[in-house]
C-alpha positions in Angstrom: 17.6 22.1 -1.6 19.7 21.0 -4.6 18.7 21.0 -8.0 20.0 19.3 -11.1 20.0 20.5 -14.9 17.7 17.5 -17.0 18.4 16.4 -20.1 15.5 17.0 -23.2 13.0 15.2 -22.5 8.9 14.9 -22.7 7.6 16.7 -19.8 5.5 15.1 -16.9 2.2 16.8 -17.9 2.7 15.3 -21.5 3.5 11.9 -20.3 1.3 11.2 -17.1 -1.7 10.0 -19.0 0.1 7.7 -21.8 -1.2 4.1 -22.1 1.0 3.7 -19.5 -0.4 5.8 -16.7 -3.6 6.1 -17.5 -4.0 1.8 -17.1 -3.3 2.0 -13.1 -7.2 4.1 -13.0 -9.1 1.4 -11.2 -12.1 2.3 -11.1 -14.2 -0.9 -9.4 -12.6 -2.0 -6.6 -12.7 -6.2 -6.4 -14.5 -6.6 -3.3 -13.0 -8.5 -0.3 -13.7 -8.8 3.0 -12.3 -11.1 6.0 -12.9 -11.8 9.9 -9.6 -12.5 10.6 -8.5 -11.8 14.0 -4.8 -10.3 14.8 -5.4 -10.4 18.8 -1.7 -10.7 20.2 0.3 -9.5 16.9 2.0 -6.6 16.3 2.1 -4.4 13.3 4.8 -1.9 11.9 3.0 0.8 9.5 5.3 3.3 8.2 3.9 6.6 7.2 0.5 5.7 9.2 -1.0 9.2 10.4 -2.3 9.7 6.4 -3.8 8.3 3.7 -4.1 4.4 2.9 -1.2 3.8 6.0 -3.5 5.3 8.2 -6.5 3.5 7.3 -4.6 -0.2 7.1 -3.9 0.9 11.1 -7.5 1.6 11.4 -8.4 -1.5 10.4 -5.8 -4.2 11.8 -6.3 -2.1 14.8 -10.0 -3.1 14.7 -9.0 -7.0 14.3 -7.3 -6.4 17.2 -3.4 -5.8 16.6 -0.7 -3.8 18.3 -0.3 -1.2 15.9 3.0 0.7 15.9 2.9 4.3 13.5 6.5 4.9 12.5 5.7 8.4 11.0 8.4 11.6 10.5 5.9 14.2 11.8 5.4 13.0 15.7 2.7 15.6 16.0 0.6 14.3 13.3 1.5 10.3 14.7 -0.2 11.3 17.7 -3.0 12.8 16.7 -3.8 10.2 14.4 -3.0 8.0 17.0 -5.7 9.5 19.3 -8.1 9.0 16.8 -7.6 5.5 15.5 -7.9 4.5 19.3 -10.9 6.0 19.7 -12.5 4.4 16.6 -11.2 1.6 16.8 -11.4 0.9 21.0 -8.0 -0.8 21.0 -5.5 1.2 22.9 -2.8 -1.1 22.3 -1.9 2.0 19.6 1.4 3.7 19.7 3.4 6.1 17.7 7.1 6.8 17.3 9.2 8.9 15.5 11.3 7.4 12.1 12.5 9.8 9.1 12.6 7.8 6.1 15.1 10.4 4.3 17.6 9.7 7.1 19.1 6.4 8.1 20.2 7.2 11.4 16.6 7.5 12.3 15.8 4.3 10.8 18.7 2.7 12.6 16.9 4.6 15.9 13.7 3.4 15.5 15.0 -0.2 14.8 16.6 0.0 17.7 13.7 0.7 19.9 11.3 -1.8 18.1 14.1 -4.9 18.8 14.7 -3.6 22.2 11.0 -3.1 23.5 9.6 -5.6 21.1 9.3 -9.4 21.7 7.8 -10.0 18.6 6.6 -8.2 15.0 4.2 -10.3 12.9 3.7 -7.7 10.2 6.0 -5.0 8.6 3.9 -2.9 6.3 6.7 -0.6 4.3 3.9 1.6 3.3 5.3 5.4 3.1 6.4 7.3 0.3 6.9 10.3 -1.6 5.5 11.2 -5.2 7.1 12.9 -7.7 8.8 15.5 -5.9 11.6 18.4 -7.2 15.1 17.1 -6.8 16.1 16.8 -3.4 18.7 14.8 -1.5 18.2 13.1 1.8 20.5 13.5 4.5 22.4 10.2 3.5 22.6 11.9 -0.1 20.6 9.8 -2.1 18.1 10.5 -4.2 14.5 11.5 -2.6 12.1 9.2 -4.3 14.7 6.8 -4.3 16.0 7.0 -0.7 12.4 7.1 0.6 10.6 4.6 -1.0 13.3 2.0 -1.5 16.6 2.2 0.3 15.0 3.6 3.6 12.3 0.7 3.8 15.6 -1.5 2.6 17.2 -1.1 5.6 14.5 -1.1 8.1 13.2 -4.3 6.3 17.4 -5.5 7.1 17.4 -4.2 10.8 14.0 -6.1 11.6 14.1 -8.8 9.9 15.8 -11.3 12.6 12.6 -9.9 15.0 10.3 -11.0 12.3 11.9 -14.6 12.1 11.8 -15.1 15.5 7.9 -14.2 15.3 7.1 -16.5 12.5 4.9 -16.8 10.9 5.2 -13.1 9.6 4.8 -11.1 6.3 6.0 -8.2 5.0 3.8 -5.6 2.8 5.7 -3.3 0.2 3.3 -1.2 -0.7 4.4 -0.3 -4.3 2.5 1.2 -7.5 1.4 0.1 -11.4 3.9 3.5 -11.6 6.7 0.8 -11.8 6.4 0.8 -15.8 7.1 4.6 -15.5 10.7 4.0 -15.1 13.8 1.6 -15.1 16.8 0.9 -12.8 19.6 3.6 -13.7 22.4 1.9 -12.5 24.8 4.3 -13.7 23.0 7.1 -12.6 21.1 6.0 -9.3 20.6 9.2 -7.2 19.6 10.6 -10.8 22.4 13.5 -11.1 23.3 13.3 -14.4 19.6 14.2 -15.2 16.1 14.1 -13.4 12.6 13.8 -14.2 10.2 13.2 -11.0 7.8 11.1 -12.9 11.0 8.3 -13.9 12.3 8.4 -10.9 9.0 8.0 -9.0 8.9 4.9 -11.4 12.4 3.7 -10.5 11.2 3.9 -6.8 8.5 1.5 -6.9 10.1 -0.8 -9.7 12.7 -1.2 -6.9 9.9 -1.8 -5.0 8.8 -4.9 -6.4 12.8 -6.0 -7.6 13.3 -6.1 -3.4 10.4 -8.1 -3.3 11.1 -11.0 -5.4 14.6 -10.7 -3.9 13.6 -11.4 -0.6 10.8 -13.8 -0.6 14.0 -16.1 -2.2 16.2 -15.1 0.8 13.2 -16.3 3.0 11.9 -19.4 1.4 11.4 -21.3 4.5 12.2 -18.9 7.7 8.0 -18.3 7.4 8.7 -15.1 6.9 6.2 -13.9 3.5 6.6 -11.3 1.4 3.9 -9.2 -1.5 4.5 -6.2 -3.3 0.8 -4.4 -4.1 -0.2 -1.1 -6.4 -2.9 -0.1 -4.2 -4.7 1.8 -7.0 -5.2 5.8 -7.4 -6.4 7.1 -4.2 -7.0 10.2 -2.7 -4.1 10.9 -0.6 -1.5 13.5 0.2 0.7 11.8 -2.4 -0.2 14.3 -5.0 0.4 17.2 -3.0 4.1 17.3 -5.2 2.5 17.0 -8.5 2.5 20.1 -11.2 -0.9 22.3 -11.0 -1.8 21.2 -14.5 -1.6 17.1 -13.5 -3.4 18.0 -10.3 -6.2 20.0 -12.5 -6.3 16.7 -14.4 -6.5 14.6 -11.1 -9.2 16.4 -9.5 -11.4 15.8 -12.7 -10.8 12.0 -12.6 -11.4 12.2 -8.9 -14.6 10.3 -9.2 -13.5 7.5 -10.5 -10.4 7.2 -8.2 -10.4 5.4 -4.7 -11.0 6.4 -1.8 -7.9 6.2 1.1 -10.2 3.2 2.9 -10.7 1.3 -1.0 -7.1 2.0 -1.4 -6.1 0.2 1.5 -8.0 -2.9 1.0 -5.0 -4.5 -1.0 -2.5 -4.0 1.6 -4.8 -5.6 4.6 -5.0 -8.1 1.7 -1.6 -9.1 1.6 -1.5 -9.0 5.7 -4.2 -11.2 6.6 -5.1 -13.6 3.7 -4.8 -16.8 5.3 -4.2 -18.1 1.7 -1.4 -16.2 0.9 0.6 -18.0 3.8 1.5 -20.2 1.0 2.9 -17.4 -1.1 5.7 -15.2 -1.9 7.1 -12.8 -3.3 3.9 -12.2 -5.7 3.0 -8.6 -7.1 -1.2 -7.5 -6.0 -4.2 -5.3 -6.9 -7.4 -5.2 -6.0 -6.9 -8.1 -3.5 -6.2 -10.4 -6.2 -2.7 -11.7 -8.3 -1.5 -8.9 -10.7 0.5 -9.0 -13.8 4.3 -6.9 -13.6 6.4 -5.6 -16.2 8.7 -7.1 -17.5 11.4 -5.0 -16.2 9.8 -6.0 -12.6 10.3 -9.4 -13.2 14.0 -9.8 -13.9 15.8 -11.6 -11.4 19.3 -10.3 -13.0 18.4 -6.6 -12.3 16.8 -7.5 -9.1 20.6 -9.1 -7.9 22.2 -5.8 -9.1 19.5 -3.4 -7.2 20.6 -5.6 -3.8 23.8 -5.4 -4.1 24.1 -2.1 -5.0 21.3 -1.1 -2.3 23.9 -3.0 0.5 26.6 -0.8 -1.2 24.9 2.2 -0.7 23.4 1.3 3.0 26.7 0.1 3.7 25.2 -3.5 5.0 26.2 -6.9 4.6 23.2 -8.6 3.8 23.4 -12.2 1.2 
């Protein structure tokens, strides 16, 4: 486990419920419902044996899909797995193995999916890691950074010619309103020079949404689709990395937060709106169009984050 010095700075507990944070509380979920069937599709849900990932399989499982968990702990994969077929009665369920923090099992899994696969209809890049201490993942990035961006980076790159043969097809980034908690560090990526979990959580899912409006321009007419979301605050393992004293202040705004199945609403959303075949690269909460920062918008900084993600991933990919 490797640790880095950080530089002065206001502490986590002292900035978590600025203005900034305290506007992604959503406390009245839009409602939304569809019939939408996904009979013959298959879906690609990382980090799908908890939380929101595991109730977006619950549901596209209902409507019918092939659902694929891509989840580190295979234990957990299959015993979520057990369950979401019994609820759901499809058993066209399966999970498989794929660490985030390590591309080699990313390029594994990939593998497997292209080879056994004949199509994928939807890639839901849904797994992530909060606020964490500073660790390093086994390709030496960055935790928060490897996890949530680079890793669903390159298994976005290493499926992405299965998913234009299966067109139409959309991919979900499931990102967070935590996006104007941080900026792109260019100079100091992997955040070694100095680290704070809450900015680098930030710089995770501004990434996030950068990739996005990156590639739904590289796709513009493959019918391949791409949406970023904030799925709202839900009750989820995602804390379970926060400090004591910003989970004591969780727990009391528990009520108002969402529930994993409310959470999830937004990224079934943005994988079975027929409307939103007509869109891309857009930025949603609460099954609806949200506004970005501004930092989330820029095109410039979005062609630097590419490039130097292919850098890092060693890929070739215009």
């Amino acid at each position: 486990m490797n640790y880095v010095s950080t530089n002065p700075e206001p502490s986590d507990e002292a900035t978590f419920f600025q203005p900034s944070a305290v506007q992604c509380w959503c406390f009245l979920p839009r409602a939304w419902a569809s019939s939408v069937r996904l009979d013959g599709k298959t879906v690609i849900i990382t980090g799908a044996n908890t939380g929101i990932g595991k109730e977006t399989a619950r549901d596209l499982a209902k409507r019918g899909a092939r659902v694929i968990l891509a989840c580190r702990d295979v234990e957990k994969a299959e015993a979520a797995r057990k369950e979401l077929v019994e609820d759901s009665g499809n058993p066209n369920i399966v999970a498989k193995e794929m660490d985030l923090s390590d591309t080699k099992s990313i390029r594994e899994f990939a593998d497997i999916i292209n080879t056994e696969e004949k199509q994928l209809n939807i890639l839901i890049n849904n797994a992530g890691i909060m606020m964490c201490p500073y660790l390093k993942t086994a390709d030496g990035f960055e935790m928060q950074f490897g996890v949530n961006h680079l890793g669903h980076f390159l298994l976005t790159y290493l499926l992405l010619d299965l998913l234009k043969r299966s067109a139409p097809a959309r991919i979900v980034n499931v990102a967070s309103v935590a996006h104007t908690w941080g900026s792109i560090r260019l100079d100091d990526i992997n955040s070694e020079k100095s680290y704070a979990p809450r900015r680098a959580y930030g710089q995770s899912k501004l990434a996030n949404i950068l990739f996005t409006r990156s590639l739904a321009k590289r796709l513009k007419g493959t019918g391949v689709t791409v949406y970023s979301l904030h799925p709202g605050v839900v009750r989820s393992d995602l804390w379970r990395n926060l400090s004591k004293p910003i989970q004591a202040a969780v727990k009391i705004l528990t009520p108002f937060s969402k529930s994993t199945t409310q959470g999830a609403q937004t990224s079934i959303y943005c994988s079975v709106e027929p409307q939103l075949e007509r869109e891309s690269g857009g930025y949603y909460s609460d099954c609806a169009p949200a506004i970005c920062s501004r930092e989330a918008s820029d095109d410039e900084m979005a062609q630097k984050l590419w490039e130097l993600s292919c850098h890092m991933l060693d890929i070739n990919w215009d």
